[in-house]
Structures are given as C-alpha cells and as structure tokens.
DOVO-17863 format. One line per field, with one value per residue: x negated, y negated, z of N, C-alpha, C in turn; residue number from 1. Coordinates in steps of 0.02 Angstrom, whole numbers. Layout:
n.X <- (X:...)
n.Y <- (Y:...)
n.Z <- (Z:...)
ca.X <- (X:...)
ca.Y <- (Y:...)
ca.Z <- (Z:...)
c.X <- (X:...)
c.Y <- (Y:...)
c.Z <- (Z:...)
n <- (NUM:...)
% end
This chain:
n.X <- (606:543:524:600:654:749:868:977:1131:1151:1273:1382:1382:1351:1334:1262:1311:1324:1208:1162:1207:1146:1014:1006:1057:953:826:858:852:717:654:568:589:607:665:746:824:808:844:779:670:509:362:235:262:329:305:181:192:336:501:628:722:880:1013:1105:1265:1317:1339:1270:1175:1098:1055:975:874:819:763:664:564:537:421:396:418:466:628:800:959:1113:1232:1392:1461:1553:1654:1719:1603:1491:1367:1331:1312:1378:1490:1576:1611:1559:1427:1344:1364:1307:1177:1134:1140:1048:919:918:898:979:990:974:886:916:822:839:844:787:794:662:635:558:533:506:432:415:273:225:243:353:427:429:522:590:735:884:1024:1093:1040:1094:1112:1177:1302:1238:1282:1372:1534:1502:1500:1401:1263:1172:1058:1037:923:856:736:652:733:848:1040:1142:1241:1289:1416:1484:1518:1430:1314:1292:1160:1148:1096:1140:1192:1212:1332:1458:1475:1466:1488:1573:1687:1702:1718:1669:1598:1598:1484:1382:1283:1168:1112:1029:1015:1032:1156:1249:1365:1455:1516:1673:1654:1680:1753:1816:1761:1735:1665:1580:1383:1307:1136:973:879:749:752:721:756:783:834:866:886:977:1010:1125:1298:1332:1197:1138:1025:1003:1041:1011:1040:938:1010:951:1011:1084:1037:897:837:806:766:817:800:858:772:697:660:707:647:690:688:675:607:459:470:575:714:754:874:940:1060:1194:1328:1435:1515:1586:1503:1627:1735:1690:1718:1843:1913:1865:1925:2038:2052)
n.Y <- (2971:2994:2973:2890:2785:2754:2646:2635:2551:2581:2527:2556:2672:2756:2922:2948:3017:2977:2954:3081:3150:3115:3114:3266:3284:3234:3319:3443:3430:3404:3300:3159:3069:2937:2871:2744:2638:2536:2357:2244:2274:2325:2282:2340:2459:2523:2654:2676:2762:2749:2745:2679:2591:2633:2565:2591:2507:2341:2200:2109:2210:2249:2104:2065:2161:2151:2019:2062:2134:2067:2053:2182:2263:2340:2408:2371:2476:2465:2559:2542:2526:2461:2322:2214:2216:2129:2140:2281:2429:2544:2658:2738:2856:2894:2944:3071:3069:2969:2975:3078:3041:2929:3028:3093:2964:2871:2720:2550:2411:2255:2116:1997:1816:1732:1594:1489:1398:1266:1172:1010:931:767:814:881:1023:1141:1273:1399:1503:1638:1653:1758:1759:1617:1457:1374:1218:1166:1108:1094:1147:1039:993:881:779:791:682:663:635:718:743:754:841:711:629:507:560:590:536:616:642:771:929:1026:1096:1203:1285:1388:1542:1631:1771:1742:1658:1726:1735:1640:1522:1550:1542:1397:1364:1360:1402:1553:1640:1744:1865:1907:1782:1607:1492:1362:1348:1190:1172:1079:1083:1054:906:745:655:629:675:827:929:1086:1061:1122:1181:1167:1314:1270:1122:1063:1035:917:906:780:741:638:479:496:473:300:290:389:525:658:839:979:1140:1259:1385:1540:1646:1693:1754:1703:1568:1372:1242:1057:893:713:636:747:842:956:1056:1125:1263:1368:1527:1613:1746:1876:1985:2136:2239:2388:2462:2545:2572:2545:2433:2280:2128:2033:2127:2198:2118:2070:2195:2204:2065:2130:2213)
n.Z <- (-1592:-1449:-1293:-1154:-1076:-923:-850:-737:-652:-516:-434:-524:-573:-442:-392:-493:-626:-763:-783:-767:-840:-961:-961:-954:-1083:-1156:-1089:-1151:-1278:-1294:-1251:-1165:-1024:-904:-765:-672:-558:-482:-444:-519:-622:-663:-784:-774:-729:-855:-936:-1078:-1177:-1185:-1303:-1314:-1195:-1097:-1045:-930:-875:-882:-972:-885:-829:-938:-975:-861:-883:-1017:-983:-877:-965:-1057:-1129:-1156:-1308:-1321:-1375:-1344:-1284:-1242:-1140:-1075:-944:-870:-889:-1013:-1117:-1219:-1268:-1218:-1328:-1327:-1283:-1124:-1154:-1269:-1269:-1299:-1409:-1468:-1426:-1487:-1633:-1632:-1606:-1718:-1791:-1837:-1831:-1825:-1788:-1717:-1719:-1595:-1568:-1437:-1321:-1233:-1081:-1013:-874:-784:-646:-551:-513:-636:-737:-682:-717:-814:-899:-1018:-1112:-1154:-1173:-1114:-1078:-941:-857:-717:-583:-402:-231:-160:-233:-378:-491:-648:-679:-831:-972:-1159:-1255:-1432:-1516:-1446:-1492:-1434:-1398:-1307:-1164:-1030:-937:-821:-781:-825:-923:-1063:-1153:-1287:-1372:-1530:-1479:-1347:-1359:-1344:-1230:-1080:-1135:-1243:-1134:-1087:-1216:-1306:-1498:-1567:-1621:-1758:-1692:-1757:-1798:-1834:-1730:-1610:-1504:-1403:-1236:-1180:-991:-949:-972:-930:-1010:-1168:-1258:-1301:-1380:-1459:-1499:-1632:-1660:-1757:-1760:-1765:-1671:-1519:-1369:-1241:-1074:-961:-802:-725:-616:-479:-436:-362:-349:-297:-266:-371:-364:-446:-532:-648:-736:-787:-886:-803:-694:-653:-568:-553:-460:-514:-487:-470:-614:-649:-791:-899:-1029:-1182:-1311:-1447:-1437:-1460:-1438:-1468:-1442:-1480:-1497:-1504:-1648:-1651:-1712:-1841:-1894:-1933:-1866:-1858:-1833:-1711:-1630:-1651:-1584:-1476:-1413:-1397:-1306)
ca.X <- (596:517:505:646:670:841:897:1042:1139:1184:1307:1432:1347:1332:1328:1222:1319:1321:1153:1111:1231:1102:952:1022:1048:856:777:887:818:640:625:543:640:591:745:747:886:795:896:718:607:414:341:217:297:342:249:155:230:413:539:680:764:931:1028:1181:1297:1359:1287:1209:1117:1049:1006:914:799:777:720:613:544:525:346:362:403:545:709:854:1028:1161:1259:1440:1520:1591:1749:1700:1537:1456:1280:1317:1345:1394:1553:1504:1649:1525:1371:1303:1375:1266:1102:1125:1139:962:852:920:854:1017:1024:948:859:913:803:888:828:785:774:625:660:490:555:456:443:350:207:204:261:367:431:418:571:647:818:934:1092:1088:1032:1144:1128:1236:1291:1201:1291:1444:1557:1499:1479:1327:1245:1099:1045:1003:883:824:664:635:780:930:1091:1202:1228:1329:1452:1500:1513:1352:1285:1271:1119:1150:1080:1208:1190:1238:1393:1507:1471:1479:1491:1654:1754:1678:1771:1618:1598:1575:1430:1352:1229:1101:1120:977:1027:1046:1244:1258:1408:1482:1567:1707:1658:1697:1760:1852:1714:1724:1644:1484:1350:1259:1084:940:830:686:776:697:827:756:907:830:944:976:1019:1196:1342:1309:1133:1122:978:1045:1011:1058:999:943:1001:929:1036:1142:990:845:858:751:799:798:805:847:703:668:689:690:626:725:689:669:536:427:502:631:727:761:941:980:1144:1213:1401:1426:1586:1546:1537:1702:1769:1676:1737:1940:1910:1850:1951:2097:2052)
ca.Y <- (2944:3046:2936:2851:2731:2741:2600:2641:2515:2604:2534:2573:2735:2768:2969:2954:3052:2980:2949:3147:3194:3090:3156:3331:3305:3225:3382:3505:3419:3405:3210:3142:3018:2910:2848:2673:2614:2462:2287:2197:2332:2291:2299:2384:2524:2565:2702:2648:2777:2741:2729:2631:2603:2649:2517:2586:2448:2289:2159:2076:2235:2225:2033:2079:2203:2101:1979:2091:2174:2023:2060:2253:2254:2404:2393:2415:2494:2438:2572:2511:2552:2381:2314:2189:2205:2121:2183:2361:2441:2636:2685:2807:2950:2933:2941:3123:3051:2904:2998:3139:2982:2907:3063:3084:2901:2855:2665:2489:2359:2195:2060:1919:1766:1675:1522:1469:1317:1224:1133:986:879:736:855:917:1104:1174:1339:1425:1559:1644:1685:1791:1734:1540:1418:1331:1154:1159:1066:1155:1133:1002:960:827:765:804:619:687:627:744:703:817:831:673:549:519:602:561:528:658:668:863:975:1063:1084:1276:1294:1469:1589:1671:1814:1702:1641:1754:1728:1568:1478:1553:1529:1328:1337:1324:1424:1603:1665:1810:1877:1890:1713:1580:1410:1330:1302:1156:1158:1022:1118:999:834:704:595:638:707:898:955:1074:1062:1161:1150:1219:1346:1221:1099:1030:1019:889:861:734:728:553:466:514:427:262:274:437:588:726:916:1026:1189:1265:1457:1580:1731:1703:1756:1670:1484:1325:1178:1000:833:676:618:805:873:1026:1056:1172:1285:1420:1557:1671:1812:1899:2071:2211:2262:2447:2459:2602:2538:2521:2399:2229:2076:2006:2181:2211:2054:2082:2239:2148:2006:2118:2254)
ca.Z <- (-1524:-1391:-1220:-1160:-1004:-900:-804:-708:-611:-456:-419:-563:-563:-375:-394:-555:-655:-812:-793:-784:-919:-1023:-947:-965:-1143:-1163:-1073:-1183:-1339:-1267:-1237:-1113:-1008:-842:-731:-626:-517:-470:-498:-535:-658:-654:-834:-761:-710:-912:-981:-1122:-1246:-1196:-1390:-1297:-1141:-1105:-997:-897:-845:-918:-996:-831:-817:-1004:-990:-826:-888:-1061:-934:-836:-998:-1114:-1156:-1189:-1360:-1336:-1387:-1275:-1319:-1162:-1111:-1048:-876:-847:-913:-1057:-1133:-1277:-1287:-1214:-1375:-1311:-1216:-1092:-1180:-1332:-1262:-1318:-1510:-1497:-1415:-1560:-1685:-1592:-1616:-1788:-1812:-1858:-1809:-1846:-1737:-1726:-1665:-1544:-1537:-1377:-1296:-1178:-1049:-958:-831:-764:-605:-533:-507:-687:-758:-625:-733:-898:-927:-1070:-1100:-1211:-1180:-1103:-1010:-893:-814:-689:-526:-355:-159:-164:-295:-399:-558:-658:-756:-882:-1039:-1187:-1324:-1491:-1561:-1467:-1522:-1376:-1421:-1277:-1093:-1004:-851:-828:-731:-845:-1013:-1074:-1196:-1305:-1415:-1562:-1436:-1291:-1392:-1321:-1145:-1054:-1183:-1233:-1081:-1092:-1281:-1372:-1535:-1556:-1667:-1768:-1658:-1816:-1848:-1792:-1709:-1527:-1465:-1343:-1247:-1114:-955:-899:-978:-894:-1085:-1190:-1315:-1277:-1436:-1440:-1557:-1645:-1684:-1799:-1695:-1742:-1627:-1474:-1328:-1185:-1020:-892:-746:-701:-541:-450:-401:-292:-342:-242:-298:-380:-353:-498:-547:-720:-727:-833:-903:-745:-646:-614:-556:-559:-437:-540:-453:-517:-639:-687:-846:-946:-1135:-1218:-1380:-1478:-1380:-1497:-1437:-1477:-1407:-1474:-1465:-1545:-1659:-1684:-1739:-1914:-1895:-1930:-1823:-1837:-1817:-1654:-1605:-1622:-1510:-1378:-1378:-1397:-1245)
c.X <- (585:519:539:657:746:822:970:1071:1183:1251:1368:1423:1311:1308:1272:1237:1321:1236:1107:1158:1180:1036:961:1018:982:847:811:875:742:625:593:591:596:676:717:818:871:832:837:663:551:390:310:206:345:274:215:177:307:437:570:709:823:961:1094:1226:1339:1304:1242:1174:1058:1010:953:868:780:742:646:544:535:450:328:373:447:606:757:917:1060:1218:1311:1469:1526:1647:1742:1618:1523:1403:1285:1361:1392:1445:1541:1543:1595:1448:1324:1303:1317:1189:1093:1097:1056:919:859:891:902:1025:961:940:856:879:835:849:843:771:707:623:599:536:482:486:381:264:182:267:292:399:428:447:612:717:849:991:1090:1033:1088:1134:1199:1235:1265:1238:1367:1468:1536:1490:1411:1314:1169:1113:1022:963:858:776:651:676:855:1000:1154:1208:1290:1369:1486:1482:1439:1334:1261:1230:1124:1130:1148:1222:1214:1299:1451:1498:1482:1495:1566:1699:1740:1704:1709:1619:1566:1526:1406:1286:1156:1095:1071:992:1049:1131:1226:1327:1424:1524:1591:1688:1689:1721:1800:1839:1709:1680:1580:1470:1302:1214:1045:887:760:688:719:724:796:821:863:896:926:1002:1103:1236:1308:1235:1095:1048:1039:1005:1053:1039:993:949:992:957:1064:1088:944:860:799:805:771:830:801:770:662:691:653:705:655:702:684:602:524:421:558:660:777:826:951:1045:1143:1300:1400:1478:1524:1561:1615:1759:1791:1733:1803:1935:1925:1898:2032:2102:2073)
c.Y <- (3001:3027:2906:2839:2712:2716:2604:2589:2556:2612:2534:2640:2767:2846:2992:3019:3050:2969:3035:3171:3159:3116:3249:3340:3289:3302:3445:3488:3417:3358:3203:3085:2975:2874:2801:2636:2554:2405:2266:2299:2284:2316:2350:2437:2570:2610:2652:2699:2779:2712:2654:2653:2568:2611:2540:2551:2409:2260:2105:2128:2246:2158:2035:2107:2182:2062:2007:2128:2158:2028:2116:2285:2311:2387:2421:2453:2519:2511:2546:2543:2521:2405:2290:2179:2196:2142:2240:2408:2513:2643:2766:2877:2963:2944:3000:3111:2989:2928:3072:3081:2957:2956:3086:3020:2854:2784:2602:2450:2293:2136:1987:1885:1748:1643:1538:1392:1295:1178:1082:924:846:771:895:973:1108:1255:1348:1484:1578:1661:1717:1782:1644:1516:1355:1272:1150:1135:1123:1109:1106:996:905:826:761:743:648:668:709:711:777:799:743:606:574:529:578:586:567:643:707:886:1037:1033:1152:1260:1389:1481:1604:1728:1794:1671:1652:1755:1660:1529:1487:1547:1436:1294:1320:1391:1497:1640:1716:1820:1865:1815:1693:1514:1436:1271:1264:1164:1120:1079:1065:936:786:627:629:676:775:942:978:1057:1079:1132:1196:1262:1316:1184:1100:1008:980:857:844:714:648:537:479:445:378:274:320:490:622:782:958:1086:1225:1342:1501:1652:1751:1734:1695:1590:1437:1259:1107:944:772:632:650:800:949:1027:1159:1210:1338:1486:1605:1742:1822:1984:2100:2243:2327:2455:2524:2609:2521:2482:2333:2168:2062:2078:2196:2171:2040:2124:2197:2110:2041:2167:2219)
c.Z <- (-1475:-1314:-1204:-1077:-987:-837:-805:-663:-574:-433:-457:-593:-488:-358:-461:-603:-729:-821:-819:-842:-980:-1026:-980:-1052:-1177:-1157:-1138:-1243:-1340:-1258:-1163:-1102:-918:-821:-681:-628:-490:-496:-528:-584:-686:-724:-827:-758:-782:-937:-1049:-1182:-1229:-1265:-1377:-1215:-1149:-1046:-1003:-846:-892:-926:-947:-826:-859:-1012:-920:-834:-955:-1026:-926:-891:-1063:-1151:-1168:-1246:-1358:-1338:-1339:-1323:-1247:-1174:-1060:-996:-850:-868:-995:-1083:-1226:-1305:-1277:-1290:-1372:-1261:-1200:-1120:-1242:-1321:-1302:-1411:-1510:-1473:-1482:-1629:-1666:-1624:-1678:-1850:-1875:-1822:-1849:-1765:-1752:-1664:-1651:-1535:-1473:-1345:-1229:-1138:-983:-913:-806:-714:-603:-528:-565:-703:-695:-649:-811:-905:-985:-1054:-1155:-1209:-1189:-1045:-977:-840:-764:-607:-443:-264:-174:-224:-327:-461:-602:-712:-772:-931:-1089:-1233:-1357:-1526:-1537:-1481:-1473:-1405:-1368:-1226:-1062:-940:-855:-778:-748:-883:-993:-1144:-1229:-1371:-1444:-1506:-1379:-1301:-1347:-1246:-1101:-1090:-1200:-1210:-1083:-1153:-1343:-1434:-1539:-1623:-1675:-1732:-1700:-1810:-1801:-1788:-1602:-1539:-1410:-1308:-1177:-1077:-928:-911:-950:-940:-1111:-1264:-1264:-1332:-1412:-1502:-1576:-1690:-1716:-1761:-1706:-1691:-1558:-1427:-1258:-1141:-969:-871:-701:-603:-545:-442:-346:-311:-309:-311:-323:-375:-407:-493:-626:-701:-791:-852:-836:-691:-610:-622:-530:-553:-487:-493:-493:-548:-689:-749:-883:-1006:-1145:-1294:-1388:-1461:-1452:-1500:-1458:-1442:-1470:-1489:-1549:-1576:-1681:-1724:-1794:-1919:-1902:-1883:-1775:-1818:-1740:-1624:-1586:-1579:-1463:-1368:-1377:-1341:-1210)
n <- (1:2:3:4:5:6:7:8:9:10:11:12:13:14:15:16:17:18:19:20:21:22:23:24:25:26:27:28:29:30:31:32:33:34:35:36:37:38:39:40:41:42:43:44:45:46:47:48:49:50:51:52:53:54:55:56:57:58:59:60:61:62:63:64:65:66:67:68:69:70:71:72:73:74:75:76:77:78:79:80:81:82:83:84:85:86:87:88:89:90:91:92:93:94:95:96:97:98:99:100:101:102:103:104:105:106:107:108:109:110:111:112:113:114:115:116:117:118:119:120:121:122:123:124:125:126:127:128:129:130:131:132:133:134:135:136:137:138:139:140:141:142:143:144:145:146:147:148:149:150:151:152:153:154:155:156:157:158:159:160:161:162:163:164:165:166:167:168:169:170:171:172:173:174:175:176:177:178:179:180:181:182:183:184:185:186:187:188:189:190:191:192:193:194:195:196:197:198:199:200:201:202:203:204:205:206:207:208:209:210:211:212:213:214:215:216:217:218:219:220:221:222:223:224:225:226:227:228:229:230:231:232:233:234:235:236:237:238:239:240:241:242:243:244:245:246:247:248:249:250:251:252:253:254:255:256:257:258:259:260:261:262:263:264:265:266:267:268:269:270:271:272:273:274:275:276:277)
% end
C-alpha cells in the first residue's frame, strides 16, 4: 500500500495529534497520505490511487465516510478514539503496531454486507440510500406510537405498534439493535435482523431473515384516524420523512464495504472485550 486517505474527526482529535503521529510514520516510510477533517467527505475529492483510508474516531465516523465513500471501492480500517467501538478495529496506543502490520501486508479484507432502502411516496421514488449498519423506522416530533405493516418478498408478516422497527446488517448487530435486545451476529455472516423498538404486544421477538429477503414497511394511518409522520434513518445519519401511506422496500444492496482486519482473535473473543470494558 502506497496512498492512504486520513479522515480525522476533529473533534476527538482537536490538536491532531494522533493524526500526525500517523502521518509522521507514513512520510518516514515513504507513503503517500492525504488528510480530511471534513464531517461530509466528497468522493470526489479521493485520489484515484488511494490503498485505504484511515478513519480516526468511532464508529459514527467510520459509518459516515462508508456512507460518503460507498462507491469507491477502498477499504477502510476505523481507528478508535471513542469509548466503545465495534468497527474501529485499532486502539490509538497501537497504532504504529498496526501501520507496520499494513505495509507489511499483514491483514485481511472483509466484505460487509449492506442494506439499500427506496423509499416511496404518492409521487413515486422519493430516495435510494445504502447502509452498513441499519435502517431505522422510527417515530419523528411528538411521542406517539408508530402503526406499520411489514411484508417479505411480498406476503404480509404482521401489523406493528412500536415505537420503531430496526432493519440490520450482521455488522449492524451490535449497534441499535443490541440495546432494542435483538440478536448479536458474526459480522461475516449474510442475513437481514428485524427488530421491534418498544412493541406495543407482547411479541418482542426479532427475526431474522435470508439476505435474499425483501423487507416492504408501509406506514399506516395514526391514532383517531390521524396522519402519521415518521422518519427512516440511515446509519444514524441521513433521514427520509415518511407519511402515512408511504413505504419503504428494504434489501440486500450490491455493494458491499471493505472493512480491514488486522486482529487475529476471533469474533466471539472480540466480542467479550467489549462487552466486558
């Protein structure tokens, strides 16, 4: 690897110091490197021989620039200077051990499945976003109760009152989905978790589906007969207002990202860590 793209998030790096102890050790090996502090990074604006970019933050700053950088075919590897991070694989004391490991070409690339969600109103198409973690139905302004149907591939499944419905990637497992109680999955693995936030029954169960699957939630009419206003959020970013009537088609997107390992522990290993920091 010769070319390498650093996205720094500012502000957990306000002095950018771990940022230049990484640069420093690039230039002193001879790499080339570019640096962006931007929250939003413009494809654009990647070189065309960049290896990988290097995402320092947490895992909202890795699922933002997967976002932003879903169509450039480079792999990331998340850099951690949060608290809890799943996707950032590098703690910043080992950083010079895991960029030595890199240009030695010591690691593996695992591709993540993830979801793409069309949304559509009276007027047709209203968006077309991927995601790498989830997608999130969830209620938008006042408290209220959210009534939507789902249906799969097509055939109705069952009529909701919740406070959501989290749609996730194995990769998305451990994030929303987990605090909601739904099931935690090997990132490799390929299926679509549903999971109810706050049911409003007595059925709390998610359920998982085959990443052929076909996920359609049409948001029904409100309480009293009222509209509803929901919103669908994408990787905790980007958002797409639904009104009752709408709906959004759910599935499996033809992309995939990227994600650098350099950790030879497995899964369930990772996995006690974390849950026991």
């Amino acid at each position: 690897m010769q070319h390498f793209y650093i996205i720094t998030n500012q502000s957990k790096d306000p002095e950018f110091k771990i940022t230049n102890r990484i640069t420093d050790y690039l230039a002193s090996h001879g790499k080339k490197y570019t640096v962006s502090s931007e929250r939003h990074t413009d494809a654009g604006s990647i070189p065309e021989d960049v290896d990988l970019v290097l995402v320092l933050g947490g895992d909202g700053t890795l699922l933002q620039a997967a976002a932003d950088l879903a169509d450039s075919h480079v792999p990331f590897l998340g850099i951690n200077l949060g608290t809890l991070g799943f996707l950032t694989e590098v703690n910043k004391n080992d950083i010079e051990t895991a960029l030595g490991r890199i240009l030695q070409g010591d690691y593996e690339i695992e591709k993540r499945m993830m979801l793409v969600g069309v949304s559509y109103g009276a007027q047709g198409e209203k968006d077309n976003t991927r995601a790498l973690n989830d997608i999130v139905i969830t209620r938008k302004g006042s408290l209220q109760i959210i009534k939507f149907n789902i249906s799969v591939n097509g055939q109705f499944l069952h009529k909701y009152h919740a406070d959501g419905m989290i749609v996730a990637t194995p990769t998305g497992s451990t994030g929303y989905n987990l605090s909601a109680g739904g099931p935690v999955v090997d990132p490799k693995a390929q299926l679509i978790v549903l999971s109810p936030v706050c049911p409003h029954s007595m059925q709390h169960s998610s359920i998982v589906l085959s990443p052929e699957d076909e996920v359609t939630i049409e948001i029904e009419t409100g309480h009293d007969g009222a509209n509803q206003e929901v919103e669908a959020i994408f990787d905790g970013s980007h958002r797409v207002s639904l009104f009752t009537g709408d709906k959004i088609v759910i599935r499996r997107s033809e992309k995939t990202t990227g994600i650098m390992k350099l950790n030879q522990a497995s899964f369930l290993e990772n996995l006690h860590r974390k849950m026991s920091d």
